[in-house]
Structure formats: structure tokens, C-alpha cells
N, C-alpha and C positions, 0 to 999 in steps of 0.2 A: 680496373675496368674502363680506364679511357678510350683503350683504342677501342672500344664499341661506336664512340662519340666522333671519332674525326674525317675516317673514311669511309664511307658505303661496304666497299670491299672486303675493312676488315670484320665487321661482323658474320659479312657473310662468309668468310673462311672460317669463323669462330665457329659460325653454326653447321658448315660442312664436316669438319672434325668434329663436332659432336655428334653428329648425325648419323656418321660414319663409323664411329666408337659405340654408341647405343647399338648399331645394327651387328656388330661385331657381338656385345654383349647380348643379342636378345639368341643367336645362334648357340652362346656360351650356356645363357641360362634355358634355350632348347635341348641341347646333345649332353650337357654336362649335370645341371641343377634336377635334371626331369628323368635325368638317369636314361637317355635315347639313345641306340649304337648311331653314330654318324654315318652318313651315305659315303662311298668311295671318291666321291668326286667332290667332298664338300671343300677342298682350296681353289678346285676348279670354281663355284659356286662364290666363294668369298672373293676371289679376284675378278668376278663379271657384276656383280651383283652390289658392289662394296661403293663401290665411285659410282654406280647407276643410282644407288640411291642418297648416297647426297647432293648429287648432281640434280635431282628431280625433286628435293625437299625446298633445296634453294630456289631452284626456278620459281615452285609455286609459292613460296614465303617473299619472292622479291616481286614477283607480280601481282601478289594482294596485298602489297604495300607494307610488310613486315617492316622493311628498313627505311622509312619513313621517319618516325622518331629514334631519339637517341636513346639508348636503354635507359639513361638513369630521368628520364622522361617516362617511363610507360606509366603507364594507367590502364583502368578499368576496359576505356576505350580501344587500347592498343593490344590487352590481352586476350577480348574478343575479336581481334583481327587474326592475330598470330593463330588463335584457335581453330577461326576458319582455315586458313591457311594451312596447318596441320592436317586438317580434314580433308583439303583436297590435297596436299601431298601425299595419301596416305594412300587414297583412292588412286592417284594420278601411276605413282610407283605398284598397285598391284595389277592396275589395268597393263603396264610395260613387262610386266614380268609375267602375267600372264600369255602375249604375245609370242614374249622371246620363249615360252616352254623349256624352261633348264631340265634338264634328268634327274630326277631324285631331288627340287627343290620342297623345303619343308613348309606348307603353305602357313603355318603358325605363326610362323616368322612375319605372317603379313599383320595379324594379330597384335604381337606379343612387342615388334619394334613400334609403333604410334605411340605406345604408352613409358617404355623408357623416353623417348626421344620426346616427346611432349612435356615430361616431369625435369628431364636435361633444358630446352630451350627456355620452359616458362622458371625453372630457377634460376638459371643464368640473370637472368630480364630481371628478375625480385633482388638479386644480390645487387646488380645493378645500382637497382633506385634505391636498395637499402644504404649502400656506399655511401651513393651519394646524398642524399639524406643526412647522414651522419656529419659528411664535412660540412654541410650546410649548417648543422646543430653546433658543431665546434666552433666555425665562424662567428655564432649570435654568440655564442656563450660567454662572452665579456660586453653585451651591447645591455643600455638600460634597460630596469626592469619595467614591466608592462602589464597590466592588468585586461584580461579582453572579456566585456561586460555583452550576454547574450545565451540563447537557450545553446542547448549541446548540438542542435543543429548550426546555428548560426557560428557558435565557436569554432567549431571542424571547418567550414568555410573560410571563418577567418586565418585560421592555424595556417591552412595550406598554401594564403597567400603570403604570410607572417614569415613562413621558411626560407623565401627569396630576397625577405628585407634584412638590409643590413643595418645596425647598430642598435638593436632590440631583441630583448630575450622575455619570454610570455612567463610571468612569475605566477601566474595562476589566473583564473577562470571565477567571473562570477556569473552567477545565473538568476532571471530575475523569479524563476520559480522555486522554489522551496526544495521541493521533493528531488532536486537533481542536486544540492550538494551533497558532496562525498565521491558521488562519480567523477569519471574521465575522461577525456577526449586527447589522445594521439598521446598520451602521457601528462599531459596535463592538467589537476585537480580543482574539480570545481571546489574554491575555499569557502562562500558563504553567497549569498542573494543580497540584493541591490542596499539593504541597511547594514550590510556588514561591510562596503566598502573603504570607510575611512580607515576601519581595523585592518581591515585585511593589505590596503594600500601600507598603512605603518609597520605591519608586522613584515611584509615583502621589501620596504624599501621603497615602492613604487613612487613616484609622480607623476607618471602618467598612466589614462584608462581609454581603449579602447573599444567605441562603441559597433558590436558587429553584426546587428537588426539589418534584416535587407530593406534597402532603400523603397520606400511605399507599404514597409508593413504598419499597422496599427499599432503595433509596440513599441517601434522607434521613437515619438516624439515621448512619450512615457518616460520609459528609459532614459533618455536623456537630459529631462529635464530632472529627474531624481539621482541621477548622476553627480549632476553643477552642484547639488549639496556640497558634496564629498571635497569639492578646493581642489580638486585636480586637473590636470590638462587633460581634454579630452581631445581623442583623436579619433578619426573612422578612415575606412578604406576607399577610395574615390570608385565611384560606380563605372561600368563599362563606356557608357558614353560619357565620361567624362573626360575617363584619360585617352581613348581614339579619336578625341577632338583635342586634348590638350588641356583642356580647361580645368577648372579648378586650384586650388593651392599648392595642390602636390606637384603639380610641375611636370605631369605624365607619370607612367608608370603606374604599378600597385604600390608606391611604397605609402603608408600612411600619411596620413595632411592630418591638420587641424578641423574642428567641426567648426562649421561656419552657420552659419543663419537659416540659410538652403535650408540646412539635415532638420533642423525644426517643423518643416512641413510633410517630413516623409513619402513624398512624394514619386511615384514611380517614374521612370522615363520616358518620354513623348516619343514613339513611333510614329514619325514622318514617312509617306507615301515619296519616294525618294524619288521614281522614276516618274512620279506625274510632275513633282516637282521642276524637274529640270526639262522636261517636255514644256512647260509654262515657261520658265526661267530663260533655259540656256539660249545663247545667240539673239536673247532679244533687251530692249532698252528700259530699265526697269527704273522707277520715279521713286522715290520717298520724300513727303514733307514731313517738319515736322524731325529730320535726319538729326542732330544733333542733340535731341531729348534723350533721357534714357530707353523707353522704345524704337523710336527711330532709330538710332545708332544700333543699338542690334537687330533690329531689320535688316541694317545693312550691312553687318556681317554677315549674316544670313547670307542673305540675297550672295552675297560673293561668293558661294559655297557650290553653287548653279552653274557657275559659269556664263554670268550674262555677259550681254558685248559692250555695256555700259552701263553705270549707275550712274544717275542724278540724284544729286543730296543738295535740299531746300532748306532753311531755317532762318528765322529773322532773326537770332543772334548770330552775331560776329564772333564770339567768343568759342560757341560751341560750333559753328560749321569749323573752324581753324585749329579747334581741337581734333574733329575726325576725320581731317583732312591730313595732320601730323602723324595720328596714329595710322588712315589706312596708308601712307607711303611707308611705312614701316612692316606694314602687313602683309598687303597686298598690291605691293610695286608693278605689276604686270597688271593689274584690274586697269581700263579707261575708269576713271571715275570725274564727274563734273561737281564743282560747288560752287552755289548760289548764296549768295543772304538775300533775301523775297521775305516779303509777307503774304501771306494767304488771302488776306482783307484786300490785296493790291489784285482786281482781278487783269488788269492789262498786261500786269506782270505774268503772272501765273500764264496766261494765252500765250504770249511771245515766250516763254521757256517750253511751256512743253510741244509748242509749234516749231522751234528751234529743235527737239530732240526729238518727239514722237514716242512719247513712250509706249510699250504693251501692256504695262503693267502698273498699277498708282496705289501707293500704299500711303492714305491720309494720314498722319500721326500729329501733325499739327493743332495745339491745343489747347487750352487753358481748362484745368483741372485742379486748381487748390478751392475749396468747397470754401473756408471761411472768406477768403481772399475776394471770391466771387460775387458774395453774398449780394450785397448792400454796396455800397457806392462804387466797385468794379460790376454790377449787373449787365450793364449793356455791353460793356467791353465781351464779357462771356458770349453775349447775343451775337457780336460782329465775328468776333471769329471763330465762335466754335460753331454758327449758323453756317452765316453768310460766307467764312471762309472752306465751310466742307462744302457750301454749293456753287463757291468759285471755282472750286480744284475741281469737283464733279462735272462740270460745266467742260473746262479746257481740257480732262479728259477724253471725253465724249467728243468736243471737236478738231481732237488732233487723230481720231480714229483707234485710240487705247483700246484693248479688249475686257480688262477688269479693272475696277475702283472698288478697293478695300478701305473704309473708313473704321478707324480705330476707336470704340467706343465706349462704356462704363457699366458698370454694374450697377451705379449710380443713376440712369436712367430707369429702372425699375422700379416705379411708384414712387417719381424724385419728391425730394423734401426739402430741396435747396436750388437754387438757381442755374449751378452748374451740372447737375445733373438734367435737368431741367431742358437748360440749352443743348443738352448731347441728345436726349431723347427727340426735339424737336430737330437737330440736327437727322437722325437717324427718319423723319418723315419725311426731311426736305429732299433726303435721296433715296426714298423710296417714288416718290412724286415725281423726281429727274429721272428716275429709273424707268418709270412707267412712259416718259416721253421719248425715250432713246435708248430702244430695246438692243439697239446691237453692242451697245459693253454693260457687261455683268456688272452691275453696281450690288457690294454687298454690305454688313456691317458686321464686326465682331466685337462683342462685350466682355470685359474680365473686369475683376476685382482689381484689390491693390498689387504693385508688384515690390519684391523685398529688392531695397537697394534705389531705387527709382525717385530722381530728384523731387523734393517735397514729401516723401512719405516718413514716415514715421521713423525710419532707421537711422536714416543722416542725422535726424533732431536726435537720437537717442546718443547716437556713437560723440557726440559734438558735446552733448549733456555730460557721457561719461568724462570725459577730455578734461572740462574744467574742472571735474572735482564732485558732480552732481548740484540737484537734484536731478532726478530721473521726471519729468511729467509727465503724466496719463490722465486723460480727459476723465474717465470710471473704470471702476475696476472690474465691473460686469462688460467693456466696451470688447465685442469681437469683429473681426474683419476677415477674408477669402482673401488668400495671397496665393502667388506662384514667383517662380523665379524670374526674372527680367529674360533670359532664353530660351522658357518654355512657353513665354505668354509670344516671344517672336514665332517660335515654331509654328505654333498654334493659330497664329495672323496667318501666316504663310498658305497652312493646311486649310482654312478654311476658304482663301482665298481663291486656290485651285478649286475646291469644291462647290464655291457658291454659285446658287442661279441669282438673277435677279432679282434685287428685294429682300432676299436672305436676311437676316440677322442671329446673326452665330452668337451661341454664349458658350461658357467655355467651362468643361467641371473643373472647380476651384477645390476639389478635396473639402477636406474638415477645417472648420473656423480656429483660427487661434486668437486664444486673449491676446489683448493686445498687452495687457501687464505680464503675462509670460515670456512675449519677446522682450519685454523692458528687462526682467529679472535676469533670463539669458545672457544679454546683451553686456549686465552689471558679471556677472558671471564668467562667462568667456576673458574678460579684462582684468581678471585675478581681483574682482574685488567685491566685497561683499554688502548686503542692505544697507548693515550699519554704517560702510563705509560711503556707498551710494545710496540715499533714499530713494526712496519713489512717494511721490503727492500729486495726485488728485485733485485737478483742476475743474470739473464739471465739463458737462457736454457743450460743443461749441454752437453757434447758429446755424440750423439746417442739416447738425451733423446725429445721427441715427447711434442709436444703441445696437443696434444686430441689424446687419445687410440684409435683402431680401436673399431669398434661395434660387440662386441663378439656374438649373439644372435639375427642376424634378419633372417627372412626368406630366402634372398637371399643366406646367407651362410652357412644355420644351415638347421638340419630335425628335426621337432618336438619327443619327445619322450612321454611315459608315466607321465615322472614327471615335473612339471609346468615348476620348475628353471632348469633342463638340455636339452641340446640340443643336435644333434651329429651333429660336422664339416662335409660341403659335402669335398669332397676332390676331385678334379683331377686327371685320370688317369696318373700315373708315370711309369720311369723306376724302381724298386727296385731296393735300393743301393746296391754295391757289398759291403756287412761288411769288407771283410779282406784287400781290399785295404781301404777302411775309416778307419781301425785302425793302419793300417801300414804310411798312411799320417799324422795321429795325432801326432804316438810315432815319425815319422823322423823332425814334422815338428816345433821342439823347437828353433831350431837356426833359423827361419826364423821369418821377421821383422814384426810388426803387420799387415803393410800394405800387405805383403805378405800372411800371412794367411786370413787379407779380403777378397783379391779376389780369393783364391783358396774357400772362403767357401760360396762366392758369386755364382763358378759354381758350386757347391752343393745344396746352398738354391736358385734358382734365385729371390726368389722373395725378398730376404736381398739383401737393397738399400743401405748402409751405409750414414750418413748424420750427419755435425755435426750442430743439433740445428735444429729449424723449426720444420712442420708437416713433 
């Protein structure tokens, strides 16, 4: 069945000879099967009528797109095409033959040939796929064996993409429902539900299971985490935007990766407003400070995606601006990109670069955000530049004529309990204040949780933990946090930042809290190793550090928006702050003692409780 696959052409000669022989046949099984004397003129009729109609099946099967896919391609989708298609060939050939008025034409025949010639083209198409299918099957059939863990929906999804991977053969099916083993899917038995895996992996041979829960269902992180029991490699299929951007382990492609951290939050994919975006984006001069962070730096691969006419990338490490400066000439050789080491505290600096470039666009990322770090003798450091340097950058924004200033900010801000949250939420006043002086750029502010992977968060301490040998440490074992990926919480900057009016403060839905000793368990898991091999100990809660985040996204505290995952904070009528004495209290108030600036920043934020430990 190849030559279906190479030329256009030859299929459609395929289907003309078929077309041709059915029409042949349906005359046979008129005059012959039906026991009808034949008209005198019926060679006359077979030689007019014979090439007219496969001549007129082709045309209308090649202009509704018949030969579009390859046969051993068809599908569902391709079979209702060819069907249409049929339909109007069928009509197309009786309206010509009714024109041409033959003598003694048997009109049955207009009948009786759609139904051979439909049963010939769409078997043809099935032997096809069946073919090819099969050498597909032959080819896995010496690739390791594979276990694919998910309901008999999610299997059949997975199977289909399982057929084009090379060096894996699906040794069976587990389901984490009950009532479905025994059944099948495409030949393959479901052998037992999620407790029977370690059996059923020993009795197959298996070492590896893949997990095939769609990406954002409720059952995936489940499954998975009752999985890591079993000591197996687990793997899953890279989701749609995964492999059309490249990203992930797998490397492109459907072929299976490893599960990584991500699959833990089951999180669905972020649809981006694509066309507003580059309306904002493209041709214009886009800022990020803050660029060398783990946000920042994916902002900025972001932002390249737009097609601006330049990026400016700010950071007061050396280290990390000279890292994303290595990686994007490697990436994106053709982007203008500019790099800077600045600090955000330097406001002379900050004026002279973006007066030098002009940007349209400022995405604040710049930041200090380790909670215990912050606490107590780093206090004012938090004040200077997570205050004063988001109302320096908002400042030279505004006067280099920018149109939006996105400040990046915490979920932590919400009823803070610690200093650095504290200073993000008073950061988040200070540019509402600058907003309300300098209505011609949209000054907004977005909130998220933790993000997985993101220097300082829990992951690096874990992965570093596993490394030497363990312990694993976790503050409590009841401690849960709101994560998202490091590229969904960029996206999600982006999106809100096209959207935002002035004043704004976007939060962002974080999905379902995960323990935080979940990830740790995970984490011992994924690295082939087990409790006893990695403990986990419970160090107690740190200063200022909360038991359960607030709920950044429900109705009470949020207004719904356009896009599913943002919200916008209600906010409370306030006085606005006076900026010039909140910057004249920061820069005096270095000799005073931590305790001293809590409660001065207590009657600033009232609703920072300071507390050490607890909810």
C-alpha cells in the first residue's frame, strides 16, 4: 500500500480503477444478479459512461481534499471527508448523466454504484492503516516492556501516540479503577489497578510505567504520587505545548520523557492571547529587571517570542546577567539584546538606561524574596529595594514615556506575616500612588505563589539534599504552598500585563496546594531512592513563615477577568500613600532596630501581623 503514500497521483489512479470496476460491477449485478435482459446498446453505455464516472468521482474526492492525508494516516476525521466526498460525487455523476440523456440508461445504476464504490474506497483506506499499523507493531515488538497507568480513556490516547515511539512495547494496562480490569484497549489488557503495580511490573518484566492522566486532570497528581511506590521509572507523554515550543525533556516529539516536578501540579496549559500579545510586544523596546532571576530570565525568553526590536536585561549580579547573555547568543543570535549590571536602589542609573533605550514595555522582576533571610537583621535591605527600587523603576518608566510597568509580586503580600512580604505589599501601594500621578502608563501588579525550580525555593534545597546522601528537611508536615511552573507564571506576567488598567493587581489561579513533604517524597523518588534510604526530618516552622498560604483566587477577594487563570484583587478604599515621606522613612530608617521598623511598617501595611511560626 505504499504507493498511496508518495504521489498524489497514484492514489488517485488507485481510486479511478476502483471506481471504474465497481461501476462495471454494479451493471453486473444489475443485468446479471437481478436476472434484467440488457438494453441493446449497453457496450455503447459502458464505453460513455465508464471513464465519465471515474473521471467525476476523482475530481469531487480530490477537491474535498480526499488526497490530503496518506492512507495509512486516515482517521475518524478523513473518513468523514472521503464520505462527503462520495456524496457529492454520486450526486455530481447523476446530475452529468442525467444531462447527457443516454438511451436505455439503467437509472439504478445511479443507486446501486455509491454503495460498491463507497465499501471499495473506504476498505481500501482501512487496509491501509491496518498495514501500516501492523509494521508499526512489528517494529516496537522487541522495544522494552512498558506499563501505561490510566482509565481506558486515557490509555487509548496514550496507545495511539505509543505506536509511533520507537524502543517500547506496552506490556499491559493498569487502571486506577477497579471495575475496568480485565478489559481492553486496542489489544491491550488491562492487568490489575494502581496496588497491583509492582506485581504486575515483575510479572511483565517491566521497569518502566507510564503515566497517561491528561495534563490538568484531578487524577494525575493521585496517580502519580501512588505510582513512586512501585520503584519504577516513571514516564509520561509531553503535552501539546510542550513539544511545539520544544521544551521539556523529551527533546520534541511525542516520544516519552521522564516525569519531572511540573506533572506533580497537573496543571492544564496557559492559553496566551497570542495576537494581543505581539500587538504590545512586537517592534517595540521591551525592559526587564530583575533579568537574570529565575523569572526574569524567562520573561525574557518570552518576550523574544514577540518579536521585539530589543530587549534590555537589568540585574545587579554579574554572574547571572553573563549567564543569559551566554545562553541568549546561543538561542537567539538575531534578537538586539542589551545587558546591564544596575541595581534598582541606583535610581540615577535606572533614568540614564531606560532614557538611553526608551522602553514600551517594563517588567519589574527585581527583588528580594527569601522570607527568613529577610526577617530580622536584612529588614531594611527588603525596604530599599523591594520599596524604593520598584518606585525607582516606576519612576524612569513614566519618564522615558513607557506605556506599561508590570511589577512582579507575591502571594506573600496577602495578610503578610513577615517582612518581605510585607515590603512587596507596600511596594504594590507605592505604585498604585505613582500610578494615580501618571495616568498615561498603565502601572500594574501580578501576584503568584511559589514557582517550582526558582532559585531559593524549596526544589534546589531538596535536589542538593538528595545529592549528599539526605536528610531531606521540611519545616512541618501539615506545611502546604500554590506553585506553578517558572513558564506558566511568565506567561501569565505577560497576559496580565497586556490586560492591565492602571492600579490593577492581578493574582493568578495557583490550582491545588501541594504538601510540601509530597514534593520532598517525590523528589527522594524520582532519584531511585527510597525513605529509608533518604529520610525526611522536620525542622519546625521558620520566622514569619505561615502554615497554609492565603487563597489567592476566590470569589470573595478576586473579580473575575477575561482570562480563566487571572483575577484582579478587590481592593479597599485607602488613603494614598504620601511617596516622599515613605522614601524619606526608608533612607532614615537604617539605624533603627528590626523591631522598630515592624511596627513602623505595621502602620503602613495594617493588615502585616508579624508572627513567629503558626498560621
Amino acid at each position: 500500500m505504499s504507493f498511496a503514500t508518495r504521489a498524489p497521483w497514484r492514489p488517485a489512479s488507485a481510486d479511478a480503477l476502483l471506481v471504474a470496476f465497481t461501476w462495471l460491477l454494479a451493471f453486473v449485478f444489475r443485468f446479471s444478479l437481478l436476472r434484467n435482459d440488457a438494453p441493446a446498446n449497453l457496450a455503447q453505455i459502458l464505453w460513455i459512461s465508464t471513464p465519465l464516472a471515474a473521471a467525476v468521482w476523482v475530481a469531487a474526492l480530490a477537491g474535498l481534499g480526499a488526497y490530503r492525508t496518506p492512507w495509512r494516516h486516515t482517521s475518524v476525521p478523513e473518513f468523514k471527508r472521503l464520505a462527503s466526498a462520495m456524496i457529492v460525487a454520486a450526486l455530481a455523476l447523476a446530475a452529468v448523466l442525467l444531462l447527457l440523456r443516454l438511451p436505455n440508461f439503467p437509472r439504478s445504476i445511479v443507486l446501486l454504484h455509491p454503495l460498491f464504490a463507497g465499501v471499495a474506497l473506504l476498505g481500501l483506506r482501512l487496509a491501509a492503516r491496518i498495514w501500516a499499523e501492523g509494521r508499526l507493531t512489528r517494529s516496537t515488538a522487541q522495544g522494552k516492556p512498558l506499563l501505561v497507568l490510566g482509565t481506558l480513556d486515557d490509555a487509548a490516547r496514550a496507545l495511539q501516540s505509543l505506536r509511533s515511539s520507537k524502543g517500547w512495547q506496552v506490556a499491559a494496562l493498569i487502571s486506577p479503577n477497579r471495575d475496568e480490569v480485565g478489559r481492553s484497549v486496542q489489544g491491550v489488557r488491562v492487568a490489575g489497578s494502581v496496588d497491583d503495580l509492582a506485581r504486575v511490573a515483575q510479572s511483565q518484566g517491566a521497569s518502566h510505567a507510564l503515566i497517561a492522566s491528561e495534563p490538568g486532570s484531578p487524577a494525575r497528581r493521585e496517580l502519580l504520587l501512588q505510582a513512586s511506590d512501585a520503584r519504577l521509572a516513571l514516564l509520561t507523554l509531553p503535552r501539546a505545548d510542550d513539544w511545539l515550543q520544544g521544551g521539556g525533556s523529551g527533546g520534541g516529539g511525542q516520544a516519552p520523557r521522564q516525569v519531572e516536578l511540573a506533572d506533580l501540579l497537573g496543571r492544564a496549559a496557559v492559553q496566551l492571547d497570542v495576537r494581543g500579545l505581539s500587538s504590545l510586544l512586537a517592534g517595540q523596546v521591551a525592559l526587564v529587571t530583575g533579568a537574570g532571576g529565575s523569572i526574569g530570565s524567562e520573561l525574557c525568553r518570552q518576550i523574544a517570542r514577540f518579536g521585539v526590536r530589543q530587549l534590555v536585561c537589568i540585574d545587579a549580579s554579574e554572574i547571572a546577567i553573563y549567564a543569559l547573555e551566554q545562553e541568549f547568543k546561543a538561542r537567539f543570535p538575531e534578537l538586539a539584546v542589551r545587558y546591564y549590571t544596575a541595581n534598582v536602589r541606583e535610581p540615577e542609573r535606572l533614568h540614564d538606561l531606560f532614557k538611553r533605550h526608551c522602553p514600551a514595555v517594563v517588567l519589574h522582576a527585581a527583588a528580594y524574596k527569601h522570607v527568613p533571610l529577610m526577617e530580622d537583621d536584612n529588614a531594611i535591605e527588603a525596604l530599599r529595594t523591594n520599596v524604593l527600587g520598584t518606585l525607582g523603576a516606576a519612576r524612569a518608566a513614566t519618564a522615558c514615556g513607557a506605556q506599561r510597568f508590570v511589577l512582579i509580586s507575591t502571594d506573600k503580600a496577602v495578610n503578610p506575616t513577615n517582612v518581605m512580604g510585607a515590603s512587596k505589599r507596600l511596594a504594590e501601594l507605592a505604585l498604585q500612588a505613582h500610578a494615580a500621578q501618571h495616568p498615561d502608563t498603565h502601572c500594574c501588579a501580578v501576584r503568584f505563589g511559589n514557582v517550582l525550580g526558582s532559585s531559593g525555593s524549596v526544589v534546589p534545597r531538596f535536589a542538593a539534599q538528595i545529592a549528599a546522601g539526605g536528610p531531606v528537611t521540611v519545616t512541618h508536615p501539615e506545611i502546604v504552598r500554590y506553585f506553578m511552573t517558572i513558564p506558566e507564571a511568565a506567561q501569565l506576567v505577560l497576559q496580565a500585563g497586556l490586560m492591565g488598567e492602571s492600579g490593577n493587581i492581578f493574582v493568578l489561579d495557583m490550582g491545588e496546594p501541594v504538601k510540601i513533604v509530597d514534593l520532598a517524597r517525590l523528589m527522594i523518588r524520582l532519584s531511585s531512592k527510597t525513605e529509608e534510604e533518604i529520610p525526611i526530618h522536620f525542622t519546625g516552622l521558620r520566622p514569619g513563615e505561615k502554615l497554609y498560604e492565603e487563597l489567592l483566587a476566590d470569589d470573595e477577594t478576586t473579580l473575575p477577568t477575561p482570562h480563566p487563570k487571572l483575577r484582579v484583587a478587590r481592593q479597599a478604599e485607602m488613603e494614598a500613600l504620601d511617596l516622599i515621606k515613605l522614601q524619606a522613612w526608608i533612607a532614615a530608617s537604617g539605624a533603627e532596630s528590626p523591631a522598630q521598623i515592624k511596627a513602623a511598617l505595621h502602620a503602613l501595611v495594617p493588615e502585616y501581623a508579624p508572627q513567629l511560626g503558626g498560621h
